[in-house]
Each structure stands twice: as structure tokens, then as C-alpha cells.
LUMNU-971403 format. One record per atom (N, C-alpha, C, O, CB): residue number from 1; atom name; x negated, y, z. Coordinates in steps of 0.2 Angstrom, whole numbers. Glycine has a CB too. Example, Ala and Ser with C-alpha at 12.3 -4.5 7.8 and 13.67 -1.06 7.14 Angstrom:
REM residues 2
- n:atom:X:Y:Z
- 1:N:-66:-28:39 $
- 1:CA:-62:-22:39 $
- 1:C:-66:-16:39 $
- 1:O:-71:-17:42 $
- 1:CB:-57:-22:45 $
- 2:N:-64:-11:35 $
- 2:CA:-68:-5:36 $
- 2:C:-64:0:39 $
- 2:O:-67:6:40 $
- 2:CB:-70:-3:29 $
END
This chain:
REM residues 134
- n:atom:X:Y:Z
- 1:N:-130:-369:-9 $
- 1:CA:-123:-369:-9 $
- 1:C:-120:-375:-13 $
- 1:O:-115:-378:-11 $
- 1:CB:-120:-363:-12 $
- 2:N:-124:-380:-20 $
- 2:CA:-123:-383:-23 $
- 2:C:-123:-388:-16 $
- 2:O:-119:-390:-13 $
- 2:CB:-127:-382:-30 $
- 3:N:-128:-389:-16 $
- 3:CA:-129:-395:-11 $
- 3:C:-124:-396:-5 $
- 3:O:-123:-402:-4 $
- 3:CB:-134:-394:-8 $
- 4:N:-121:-391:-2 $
- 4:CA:-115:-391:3 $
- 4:C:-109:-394:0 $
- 4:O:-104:-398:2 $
- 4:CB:-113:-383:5 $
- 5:N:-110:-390:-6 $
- 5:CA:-101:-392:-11 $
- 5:C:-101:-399:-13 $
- 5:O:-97:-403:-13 $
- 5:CB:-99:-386:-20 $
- 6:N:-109:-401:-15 $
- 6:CA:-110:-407:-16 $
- 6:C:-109:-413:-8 $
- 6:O:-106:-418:-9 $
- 6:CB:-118:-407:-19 $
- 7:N:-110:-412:-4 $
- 7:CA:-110:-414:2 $
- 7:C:-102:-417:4 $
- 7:O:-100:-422:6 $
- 7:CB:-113:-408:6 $
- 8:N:-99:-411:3 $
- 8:CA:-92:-412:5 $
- 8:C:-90:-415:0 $
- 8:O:-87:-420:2 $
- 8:CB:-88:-405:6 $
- 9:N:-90:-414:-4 $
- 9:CA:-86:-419:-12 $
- 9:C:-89:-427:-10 $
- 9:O:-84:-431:-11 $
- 9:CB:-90:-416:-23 $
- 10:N:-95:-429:-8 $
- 10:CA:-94:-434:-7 $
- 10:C:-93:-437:0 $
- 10:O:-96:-443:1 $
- 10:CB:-99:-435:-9 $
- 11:N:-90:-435:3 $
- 11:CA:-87:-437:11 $
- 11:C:-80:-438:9 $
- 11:O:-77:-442:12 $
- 11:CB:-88:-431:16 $
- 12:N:-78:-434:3 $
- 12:CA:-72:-435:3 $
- 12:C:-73:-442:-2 $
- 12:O:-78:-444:-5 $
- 12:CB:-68:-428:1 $
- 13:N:-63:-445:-2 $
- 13:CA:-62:-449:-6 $
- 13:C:-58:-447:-11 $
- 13:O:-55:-442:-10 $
- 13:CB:-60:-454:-4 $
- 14:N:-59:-450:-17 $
- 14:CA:-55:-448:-22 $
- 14:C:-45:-448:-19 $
- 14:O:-41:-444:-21 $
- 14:CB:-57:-455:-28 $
- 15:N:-42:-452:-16 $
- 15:CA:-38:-450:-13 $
- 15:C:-34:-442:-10 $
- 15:O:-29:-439:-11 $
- 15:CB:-39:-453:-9 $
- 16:N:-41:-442:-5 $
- 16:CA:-39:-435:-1 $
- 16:C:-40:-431:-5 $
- 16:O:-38:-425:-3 $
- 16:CB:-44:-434:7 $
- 17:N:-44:-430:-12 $
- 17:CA:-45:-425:-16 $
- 17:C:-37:-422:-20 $
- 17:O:-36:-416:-22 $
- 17:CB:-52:-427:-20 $
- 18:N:-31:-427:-21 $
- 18:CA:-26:-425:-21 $
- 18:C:-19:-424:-18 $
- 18:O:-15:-429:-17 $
- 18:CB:-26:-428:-25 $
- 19:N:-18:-419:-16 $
- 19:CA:-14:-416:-11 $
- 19:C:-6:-418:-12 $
- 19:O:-4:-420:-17 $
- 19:CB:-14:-408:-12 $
- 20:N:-2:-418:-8 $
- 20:CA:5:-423:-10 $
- 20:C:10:-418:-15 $
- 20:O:15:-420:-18 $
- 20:CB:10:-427:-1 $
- 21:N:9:-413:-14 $
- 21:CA:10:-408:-21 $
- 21:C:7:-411:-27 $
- 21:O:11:-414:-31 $
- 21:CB:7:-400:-20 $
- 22:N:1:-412:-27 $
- 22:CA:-1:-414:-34 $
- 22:C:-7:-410:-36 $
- 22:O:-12:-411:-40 $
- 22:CB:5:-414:-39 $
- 23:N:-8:-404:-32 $
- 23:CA:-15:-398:-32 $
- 23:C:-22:-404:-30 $
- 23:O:-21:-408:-25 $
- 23:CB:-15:-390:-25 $
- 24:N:-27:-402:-33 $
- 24:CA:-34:-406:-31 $
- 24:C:-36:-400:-27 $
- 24:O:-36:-394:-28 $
- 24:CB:-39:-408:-38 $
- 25:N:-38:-402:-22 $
- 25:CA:-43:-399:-17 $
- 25:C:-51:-399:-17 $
- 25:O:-54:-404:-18 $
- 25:CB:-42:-402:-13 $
- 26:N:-54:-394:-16 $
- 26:CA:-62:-397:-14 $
- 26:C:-66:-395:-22 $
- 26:O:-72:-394:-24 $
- 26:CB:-62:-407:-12 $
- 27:N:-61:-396:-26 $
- 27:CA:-65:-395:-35 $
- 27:C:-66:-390:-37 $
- 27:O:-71:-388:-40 $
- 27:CB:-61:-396:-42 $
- 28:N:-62:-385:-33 $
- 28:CA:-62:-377:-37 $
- 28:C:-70:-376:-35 $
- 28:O:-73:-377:-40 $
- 28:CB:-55:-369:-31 $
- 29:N:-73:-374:-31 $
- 29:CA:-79:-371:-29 $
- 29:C:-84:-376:-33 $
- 29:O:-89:-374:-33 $
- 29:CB:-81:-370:-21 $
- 30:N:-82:-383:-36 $
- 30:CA:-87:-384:-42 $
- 30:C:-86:-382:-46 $
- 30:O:-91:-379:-48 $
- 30:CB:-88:-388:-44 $
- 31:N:-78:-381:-49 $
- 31:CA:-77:-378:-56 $
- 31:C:-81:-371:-57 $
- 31:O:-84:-369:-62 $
- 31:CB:-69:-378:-57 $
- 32:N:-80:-366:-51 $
- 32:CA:-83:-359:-53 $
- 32:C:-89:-362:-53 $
- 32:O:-91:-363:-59 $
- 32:CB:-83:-353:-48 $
- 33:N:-92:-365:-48 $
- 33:CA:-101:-363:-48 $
- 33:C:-103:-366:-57 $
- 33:O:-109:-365:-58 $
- 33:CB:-107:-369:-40 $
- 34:N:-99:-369:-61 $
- 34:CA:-102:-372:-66 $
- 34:C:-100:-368:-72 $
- 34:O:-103:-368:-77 $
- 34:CB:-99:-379:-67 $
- 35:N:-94:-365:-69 $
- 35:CA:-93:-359:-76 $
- 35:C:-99:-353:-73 $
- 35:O:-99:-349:-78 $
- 35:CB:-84:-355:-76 $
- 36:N:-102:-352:-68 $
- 36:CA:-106:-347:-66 $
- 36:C:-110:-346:-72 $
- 36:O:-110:-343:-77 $
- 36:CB:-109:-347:-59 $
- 37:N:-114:-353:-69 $
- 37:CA:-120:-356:-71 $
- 37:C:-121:-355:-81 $
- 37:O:-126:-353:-84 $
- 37:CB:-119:-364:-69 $
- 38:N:-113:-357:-84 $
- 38:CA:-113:-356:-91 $
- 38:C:-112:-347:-93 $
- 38:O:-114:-345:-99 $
- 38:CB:-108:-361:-93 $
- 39:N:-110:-344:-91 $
- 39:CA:-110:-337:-91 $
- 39:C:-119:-336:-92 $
- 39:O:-121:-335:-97 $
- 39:CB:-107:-334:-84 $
- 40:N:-122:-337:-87 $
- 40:CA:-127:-335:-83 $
- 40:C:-132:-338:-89 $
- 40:O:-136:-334:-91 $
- 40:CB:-128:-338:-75 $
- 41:N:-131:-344:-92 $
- 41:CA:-137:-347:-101 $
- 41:C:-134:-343:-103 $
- 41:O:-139:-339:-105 $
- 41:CB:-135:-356:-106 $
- 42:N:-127:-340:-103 $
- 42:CA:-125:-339:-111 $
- 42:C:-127:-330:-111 $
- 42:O:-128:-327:-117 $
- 42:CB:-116:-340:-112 $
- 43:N:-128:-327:-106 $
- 43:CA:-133:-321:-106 $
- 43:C:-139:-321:-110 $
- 43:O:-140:-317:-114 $
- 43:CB:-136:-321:-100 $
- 44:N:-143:-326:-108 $
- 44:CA:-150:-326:-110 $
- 44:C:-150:-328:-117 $
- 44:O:-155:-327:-120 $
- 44:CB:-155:-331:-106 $
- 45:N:-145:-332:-119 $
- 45:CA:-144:-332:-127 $
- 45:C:-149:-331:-131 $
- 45:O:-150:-325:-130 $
- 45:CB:-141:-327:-130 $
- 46:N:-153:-333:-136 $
- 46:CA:-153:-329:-141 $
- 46:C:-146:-326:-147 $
- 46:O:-141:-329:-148 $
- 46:CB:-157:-333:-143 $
- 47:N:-147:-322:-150 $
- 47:CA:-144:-321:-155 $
- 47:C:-145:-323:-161 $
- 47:O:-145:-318:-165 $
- 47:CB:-145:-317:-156 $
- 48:N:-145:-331:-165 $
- 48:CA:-148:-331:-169 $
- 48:C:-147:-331:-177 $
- 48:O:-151:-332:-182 $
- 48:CB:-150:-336:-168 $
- 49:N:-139:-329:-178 $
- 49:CA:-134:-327:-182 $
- 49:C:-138:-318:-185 $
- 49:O:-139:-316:-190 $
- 49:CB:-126:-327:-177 $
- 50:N:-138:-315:-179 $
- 50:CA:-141:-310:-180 $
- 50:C:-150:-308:-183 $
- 50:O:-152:-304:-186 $
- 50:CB:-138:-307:-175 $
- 51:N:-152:-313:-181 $
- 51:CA:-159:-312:-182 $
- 51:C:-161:-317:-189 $
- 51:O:-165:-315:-193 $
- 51:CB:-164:-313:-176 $
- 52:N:-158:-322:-189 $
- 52:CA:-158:-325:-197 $
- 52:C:-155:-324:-201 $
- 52:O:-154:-328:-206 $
- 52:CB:-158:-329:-197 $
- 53:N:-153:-318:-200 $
- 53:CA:-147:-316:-208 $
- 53:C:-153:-314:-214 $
- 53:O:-158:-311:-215 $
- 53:CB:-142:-306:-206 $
- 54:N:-147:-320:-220 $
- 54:CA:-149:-321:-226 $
- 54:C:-158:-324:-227 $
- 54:O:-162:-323:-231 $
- 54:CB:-148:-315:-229 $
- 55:N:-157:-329:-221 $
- 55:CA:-163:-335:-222 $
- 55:C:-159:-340:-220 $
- 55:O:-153:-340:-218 $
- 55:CB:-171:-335:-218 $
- 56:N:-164:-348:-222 $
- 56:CA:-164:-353:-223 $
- 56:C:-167:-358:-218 $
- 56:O:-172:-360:-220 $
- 56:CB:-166:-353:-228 $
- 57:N:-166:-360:-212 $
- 57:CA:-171:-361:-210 $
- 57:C:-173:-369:-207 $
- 57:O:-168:-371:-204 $
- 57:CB:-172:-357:-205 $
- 58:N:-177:-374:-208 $
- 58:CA:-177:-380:-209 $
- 58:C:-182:-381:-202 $
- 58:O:-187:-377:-201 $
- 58:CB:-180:-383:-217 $
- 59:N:-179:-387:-198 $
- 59:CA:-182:-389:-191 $
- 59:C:-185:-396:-194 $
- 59:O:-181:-400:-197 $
- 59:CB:-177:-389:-184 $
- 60:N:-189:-396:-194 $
- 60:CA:-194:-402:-198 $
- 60:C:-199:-408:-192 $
- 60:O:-200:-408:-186 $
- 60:CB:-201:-397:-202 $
- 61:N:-200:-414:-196 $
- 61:CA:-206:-415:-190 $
- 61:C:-210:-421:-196 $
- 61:O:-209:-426:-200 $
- 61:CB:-204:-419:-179 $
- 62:N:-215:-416:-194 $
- 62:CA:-223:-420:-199 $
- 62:C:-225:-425:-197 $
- 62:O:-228:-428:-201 $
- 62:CB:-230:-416:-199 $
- 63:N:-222:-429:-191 $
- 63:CA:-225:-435:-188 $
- 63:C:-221:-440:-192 $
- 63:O:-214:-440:-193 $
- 63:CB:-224:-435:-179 $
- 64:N:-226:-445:-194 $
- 64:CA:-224:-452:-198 $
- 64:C:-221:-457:-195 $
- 64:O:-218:-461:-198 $
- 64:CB:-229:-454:-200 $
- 65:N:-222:-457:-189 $
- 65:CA:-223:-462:-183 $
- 65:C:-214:-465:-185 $
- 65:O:-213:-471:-187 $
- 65:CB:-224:-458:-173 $
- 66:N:-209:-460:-184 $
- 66:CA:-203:-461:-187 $
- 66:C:-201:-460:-193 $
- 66:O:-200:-454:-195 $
- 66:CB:-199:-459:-183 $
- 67:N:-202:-467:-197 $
- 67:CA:-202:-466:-203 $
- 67:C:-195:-464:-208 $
- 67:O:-194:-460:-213 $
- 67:CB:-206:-471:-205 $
- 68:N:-191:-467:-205 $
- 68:CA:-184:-462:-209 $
- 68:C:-184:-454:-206 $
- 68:O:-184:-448:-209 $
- 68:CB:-174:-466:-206 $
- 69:N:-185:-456:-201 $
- 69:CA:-184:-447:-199 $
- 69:C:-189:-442:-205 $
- 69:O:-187:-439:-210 $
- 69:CB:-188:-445:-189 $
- 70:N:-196:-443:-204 $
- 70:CA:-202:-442:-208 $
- 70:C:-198:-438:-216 $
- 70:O:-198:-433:-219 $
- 70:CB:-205:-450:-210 $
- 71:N:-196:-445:-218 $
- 71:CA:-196:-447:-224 $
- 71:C:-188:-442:-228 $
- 71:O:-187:-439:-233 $
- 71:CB:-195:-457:-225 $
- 72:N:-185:-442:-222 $
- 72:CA:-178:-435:-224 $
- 72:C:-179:-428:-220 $
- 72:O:-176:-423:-221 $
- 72:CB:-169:-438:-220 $
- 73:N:-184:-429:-217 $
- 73:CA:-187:-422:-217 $
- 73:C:-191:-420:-224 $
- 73:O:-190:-414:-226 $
- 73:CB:-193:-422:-212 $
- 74:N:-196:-423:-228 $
- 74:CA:-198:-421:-234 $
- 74:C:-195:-422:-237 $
- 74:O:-195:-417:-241 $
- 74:CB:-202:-422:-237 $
- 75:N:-189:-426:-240 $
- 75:CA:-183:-426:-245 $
- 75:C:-178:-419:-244 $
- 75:O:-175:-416:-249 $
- 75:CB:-178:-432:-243 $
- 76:N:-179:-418:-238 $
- 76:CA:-173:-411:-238 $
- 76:C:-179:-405:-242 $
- 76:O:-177:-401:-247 $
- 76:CB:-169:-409:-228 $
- 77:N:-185:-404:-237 $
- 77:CA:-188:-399:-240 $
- 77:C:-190:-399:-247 $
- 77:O:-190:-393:-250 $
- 77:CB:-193:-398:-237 $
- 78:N:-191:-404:-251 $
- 78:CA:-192:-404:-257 $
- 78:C:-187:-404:-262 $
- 78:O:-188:-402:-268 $
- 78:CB:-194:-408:-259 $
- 79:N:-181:-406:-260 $
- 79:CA:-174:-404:-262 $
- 79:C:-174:-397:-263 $
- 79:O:-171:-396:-269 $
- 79:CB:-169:-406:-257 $
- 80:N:-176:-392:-258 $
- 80:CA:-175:-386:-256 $
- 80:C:-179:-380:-262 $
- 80:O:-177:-375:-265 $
- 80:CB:-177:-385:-249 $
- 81:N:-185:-385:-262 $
- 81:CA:-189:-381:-268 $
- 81:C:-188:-384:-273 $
- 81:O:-185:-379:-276 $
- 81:CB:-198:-381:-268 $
- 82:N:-187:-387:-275 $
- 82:CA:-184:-390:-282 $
- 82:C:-177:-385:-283 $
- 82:O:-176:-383:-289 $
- 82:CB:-180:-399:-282 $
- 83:N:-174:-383:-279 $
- 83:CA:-167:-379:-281 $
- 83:C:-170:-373:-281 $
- 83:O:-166:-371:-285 $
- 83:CB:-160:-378:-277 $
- 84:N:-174:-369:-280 $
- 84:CA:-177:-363:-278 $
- 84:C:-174:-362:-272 $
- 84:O:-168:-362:-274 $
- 84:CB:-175:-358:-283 $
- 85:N:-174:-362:-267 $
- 85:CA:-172:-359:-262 $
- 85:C:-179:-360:-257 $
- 85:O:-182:-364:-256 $
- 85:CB:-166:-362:-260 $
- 86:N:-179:-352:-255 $
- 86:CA:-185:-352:-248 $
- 86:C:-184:-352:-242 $
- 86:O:-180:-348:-239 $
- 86:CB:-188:-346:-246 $
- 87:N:-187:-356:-240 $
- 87:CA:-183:-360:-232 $
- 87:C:-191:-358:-229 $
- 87:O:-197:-359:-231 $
- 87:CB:-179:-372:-232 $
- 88:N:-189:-356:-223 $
- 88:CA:-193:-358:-217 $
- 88:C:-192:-363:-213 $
- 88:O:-187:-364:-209 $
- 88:CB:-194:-353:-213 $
- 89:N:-198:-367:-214 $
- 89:CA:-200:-374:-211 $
- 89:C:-203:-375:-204 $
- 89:O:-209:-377:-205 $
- 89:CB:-204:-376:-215 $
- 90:N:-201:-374:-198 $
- 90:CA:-201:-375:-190 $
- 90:C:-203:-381:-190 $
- 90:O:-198:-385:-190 $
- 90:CB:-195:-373:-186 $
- 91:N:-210:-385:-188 $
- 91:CA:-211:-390:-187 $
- 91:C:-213:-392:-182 $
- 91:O:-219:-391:-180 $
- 91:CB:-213:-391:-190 $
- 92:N:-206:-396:-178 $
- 92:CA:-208:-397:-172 $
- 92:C:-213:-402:-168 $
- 92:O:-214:-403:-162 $
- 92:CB:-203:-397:-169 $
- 93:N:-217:-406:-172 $
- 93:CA:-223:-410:-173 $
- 93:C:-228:-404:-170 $
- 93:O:-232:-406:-165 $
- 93:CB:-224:-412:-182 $
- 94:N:-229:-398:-174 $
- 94:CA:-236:-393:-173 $
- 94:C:-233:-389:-167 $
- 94:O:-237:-387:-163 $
- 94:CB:-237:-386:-182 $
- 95:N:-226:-388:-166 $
- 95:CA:-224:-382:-162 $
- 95:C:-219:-385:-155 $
- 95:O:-213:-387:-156 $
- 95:CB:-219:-378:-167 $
- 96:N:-220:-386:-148 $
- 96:CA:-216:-386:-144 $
- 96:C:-211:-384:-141 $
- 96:O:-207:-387:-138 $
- 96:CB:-219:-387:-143 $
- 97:N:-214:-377:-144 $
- 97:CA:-208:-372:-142 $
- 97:C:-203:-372:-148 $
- 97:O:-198:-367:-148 $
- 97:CB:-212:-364:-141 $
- 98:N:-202:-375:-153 $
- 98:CA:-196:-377:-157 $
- 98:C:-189:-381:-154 $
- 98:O:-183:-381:-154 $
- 98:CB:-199:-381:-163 $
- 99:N:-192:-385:-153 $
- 99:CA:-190:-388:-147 $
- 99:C:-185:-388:-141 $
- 99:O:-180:-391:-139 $
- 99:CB:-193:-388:-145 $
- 100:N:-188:-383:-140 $
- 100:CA:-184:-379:-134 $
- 100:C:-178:-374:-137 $
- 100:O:-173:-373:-135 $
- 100:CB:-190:-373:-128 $
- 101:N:-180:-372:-144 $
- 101:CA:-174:-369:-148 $
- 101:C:-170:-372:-148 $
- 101:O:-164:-371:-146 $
- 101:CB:-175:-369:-153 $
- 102:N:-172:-375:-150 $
- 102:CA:-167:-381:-153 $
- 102:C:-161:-382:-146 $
- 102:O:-155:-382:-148 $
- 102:CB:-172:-390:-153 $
- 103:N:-163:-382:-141 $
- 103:CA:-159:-385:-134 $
- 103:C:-157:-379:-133 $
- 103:O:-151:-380:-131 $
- 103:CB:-163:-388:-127 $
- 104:N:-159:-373:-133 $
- 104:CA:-155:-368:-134 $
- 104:C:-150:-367:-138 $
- 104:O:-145:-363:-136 $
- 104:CB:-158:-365:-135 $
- 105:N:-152:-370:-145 $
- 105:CA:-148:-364:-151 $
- 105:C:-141:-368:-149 $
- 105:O:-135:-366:-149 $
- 105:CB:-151:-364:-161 $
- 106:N:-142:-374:-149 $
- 106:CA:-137:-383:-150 $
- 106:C:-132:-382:-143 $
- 106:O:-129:-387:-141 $
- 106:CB:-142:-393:-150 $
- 107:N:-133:-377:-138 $
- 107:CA:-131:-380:-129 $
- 107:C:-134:-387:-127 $
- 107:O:-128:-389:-125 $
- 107:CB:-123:-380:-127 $
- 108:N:-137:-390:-127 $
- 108:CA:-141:-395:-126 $
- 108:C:-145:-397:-119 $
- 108:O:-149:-392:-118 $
- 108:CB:-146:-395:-130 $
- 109:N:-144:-400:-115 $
- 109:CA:-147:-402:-109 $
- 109:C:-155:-404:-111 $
- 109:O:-157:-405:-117 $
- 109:CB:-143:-409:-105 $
- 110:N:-159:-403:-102 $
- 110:CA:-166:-409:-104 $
- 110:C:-166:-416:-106 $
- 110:O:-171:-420:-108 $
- 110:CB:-171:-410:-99 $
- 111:N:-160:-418:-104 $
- 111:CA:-160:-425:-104 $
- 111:C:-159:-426:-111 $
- 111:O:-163:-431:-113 $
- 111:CB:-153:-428:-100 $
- 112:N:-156:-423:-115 $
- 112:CA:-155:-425:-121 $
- 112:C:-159:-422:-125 $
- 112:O:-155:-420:-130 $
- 112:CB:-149:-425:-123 $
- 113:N:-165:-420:-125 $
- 113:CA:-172:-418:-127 $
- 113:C:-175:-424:-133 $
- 113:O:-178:-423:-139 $
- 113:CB:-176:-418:-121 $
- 114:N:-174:-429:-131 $
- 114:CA:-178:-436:-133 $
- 114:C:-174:-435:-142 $
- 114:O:-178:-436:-147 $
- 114:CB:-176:-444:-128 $
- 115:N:-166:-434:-142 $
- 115:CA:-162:-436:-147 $
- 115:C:-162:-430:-152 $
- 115:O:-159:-430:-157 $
- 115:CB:-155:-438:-143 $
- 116:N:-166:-427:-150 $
- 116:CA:-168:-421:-155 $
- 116:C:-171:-424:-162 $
- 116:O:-169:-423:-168 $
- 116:CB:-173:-415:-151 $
- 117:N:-177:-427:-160 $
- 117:CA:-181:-429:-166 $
- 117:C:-176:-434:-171 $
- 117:O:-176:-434:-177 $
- 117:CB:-187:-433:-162 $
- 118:N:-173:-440:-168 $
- 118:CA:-168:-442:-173 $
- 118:C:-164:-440:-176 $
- 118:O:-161:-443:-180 $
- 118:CB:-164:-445:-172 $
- 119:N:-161:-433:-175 $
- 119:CA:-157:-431:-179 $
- 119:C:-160:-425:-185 $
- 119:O:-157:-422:-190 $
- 119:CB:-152:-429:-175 $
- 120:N:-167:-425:-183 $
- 120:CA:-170:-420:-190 $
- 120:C:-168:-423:-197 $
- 120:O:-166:-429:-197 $
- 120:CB:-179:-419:-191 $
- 121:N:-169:-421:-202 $
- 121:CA:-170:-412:-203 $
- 121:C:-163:-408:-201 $
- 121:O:-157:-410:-200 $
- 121:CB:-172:-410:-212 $
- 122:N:-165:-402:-199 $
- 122:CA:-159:-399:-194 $
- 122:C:-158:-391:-198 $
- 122:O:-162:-386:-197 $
- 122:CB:-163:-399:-183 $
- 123:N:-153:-391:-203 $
- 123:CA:-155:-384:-208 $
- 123:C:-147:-380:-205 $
- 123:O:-142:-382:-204 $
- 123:CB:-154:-386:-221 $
- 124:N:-150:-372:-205 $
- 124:CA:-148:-366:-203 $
- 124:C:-146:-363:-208 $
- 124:O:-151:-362:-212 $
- 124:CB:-151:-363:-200 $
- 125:N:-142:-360:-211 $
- 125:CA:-141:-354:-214 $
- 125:C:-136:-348:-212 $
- 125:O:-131:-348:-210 $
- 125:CB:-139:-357:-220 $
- 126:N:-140:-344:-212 $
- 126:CA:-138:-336:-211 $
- 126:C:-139:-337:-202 $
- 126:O:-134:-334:-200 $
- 126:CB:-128:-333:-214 $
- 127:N:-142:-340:-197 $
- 127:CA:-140:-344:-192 $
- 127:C:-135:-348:-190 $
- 127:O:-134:-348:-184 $
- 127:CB:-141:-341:-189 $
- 128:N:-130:-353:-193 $
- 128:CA:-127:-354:-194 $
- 128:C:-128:-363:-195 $
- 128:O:-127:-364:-201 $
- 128:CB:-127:-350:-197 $
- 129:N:-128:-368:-193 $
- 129:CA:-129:-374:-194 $
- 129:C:-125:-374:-200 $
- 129:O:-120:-371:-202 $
- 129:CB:-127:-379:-187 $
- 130:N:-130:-380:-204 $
- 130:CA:-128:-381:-210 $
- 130:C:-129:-388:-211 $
- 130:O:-124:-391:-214 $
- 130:CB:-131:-376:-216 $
- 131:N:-132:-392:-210 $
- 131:CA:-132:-399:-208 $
- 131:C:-136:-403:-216 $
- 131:O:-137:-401:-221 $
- 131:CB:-123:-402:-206 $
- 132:N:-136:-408:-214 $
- 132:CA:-139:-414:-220 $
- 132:C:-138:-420:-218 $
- 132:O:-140:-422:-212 $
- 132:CB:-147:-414:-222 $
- 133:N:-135:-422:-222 $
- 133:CA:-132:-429:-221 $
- 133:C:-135:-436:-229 $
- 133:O:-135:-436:-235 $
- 133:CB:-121:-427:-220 $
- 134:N:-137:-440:-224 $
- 134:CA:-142:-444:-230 $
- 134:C:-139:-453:-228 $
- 134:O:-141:-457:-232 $
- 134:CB:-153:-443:-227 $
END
């Protein structure tokens, strides 16, 4: 069906897609199939508000290679034990499937997979984004 609706949207021109009323034509059956589709993620959800109640949780990565990143990944965790606080540390260096969390928890495409790793360290509380800014 995507492909039909796709088909027709490009035959048409941006012209003929606005009617002399001023209604767009031809959009509606994209606009559903795209809210379908986000219903349909938002199902499979995780819950993560509810299953990390009253933890801390730090998305990490052990790899040196990018060395600011590196380097405000162990700053934040040592920050964390210095105040007393127990954080679980998800490192997505050891773990692939963090990753994919990640693209989950954030609504995140594959495309923008790559941009995960620059923005670590990535801290949760109560499941809740709580952020670090350096």
C-alpha cells in the first residue's frame, strides 16, 4: 500500500496536490499510514518509568577511540560515586543491545544510530532523562 500511495504522490505535482478551495489532496492516506505506524512502535514500548523506579541509570561507553566522549563518560561516573549515589552503568562498548535501547527509549530512527555515541554519557533517573551537560 505504502508503495501505491508512494507512487501516486510522485506523479502528482506539488500544484495539483492543492485544490482551488485550498484542501491538499492525496496527503491524507499518508498522514494515516504514518500515524498507524507510530501507534503500532508505541505499543511495543517499553515501560521504562515504571521499571526503573528509584534507580539511576548511566549509558556509558568504554571505548577510548573518542576521546571527549571517553573522558565525560568517566567524569560523570566518578562524579556519581564521589556523591554517593548507585548508578547502574549500561555500556554500550560491551553491549549492543543498549543501543537499540537507546533508539527506543529516545524515539530515534536507524539512521540516527551513529549520533548516539556523541552524545554519551546519557543519565536516567526514576526512568526519566536527566541529562549532563559538560
Amino acid at each position: 500500500m505504502k508503495i501505491e500511495i508512494d507512487r501516486v504522490l510522485d506523479s502528482l505535482s506539488d500544484s495539483a496536490l492543492i485544490q482551488r478551495n485550498g484542501s491538499i489532496k492525496g496527503r491524507r492516506f499518508h498522514v494515516q499510514n504514518t500515524l498507524r505506524k507510530m501507534q503500532l512502535r508505541n505499543q511495543w514500548k517499553k515501560n521504562y518509568i515504571a521499571e526503573e523506579e528509584s534507580k539511576v541509570v548511566v549509558y556509558t561507553t568504554s571505548c577510548g577511540i573518542i576521546r571527549k566522549t571517553w573522558e565525560r563518560c568517566r567524569n560523570t561516573v566518578e562524579l556519581l560515586k564521589a556523591l554517593g549515589i548507585r548508578a547502574e552503568v549500561r555500556d554500550l562498548n560491551i553491549r549492543s543491545e543498549f543501543v537499540d535501547e537507546i533508539l527506543d527509549r529516545m524515539g530515534l530512527s536507524e539512521e540516527e544510530r551513529d549520533f548516539i555515541h556523541m552524545s554519551l554519557p546519557l543519565v536516567y533517573v526514576d526512568g526519566n532523562y536527566f541529562g549532563v551537560n559538560f
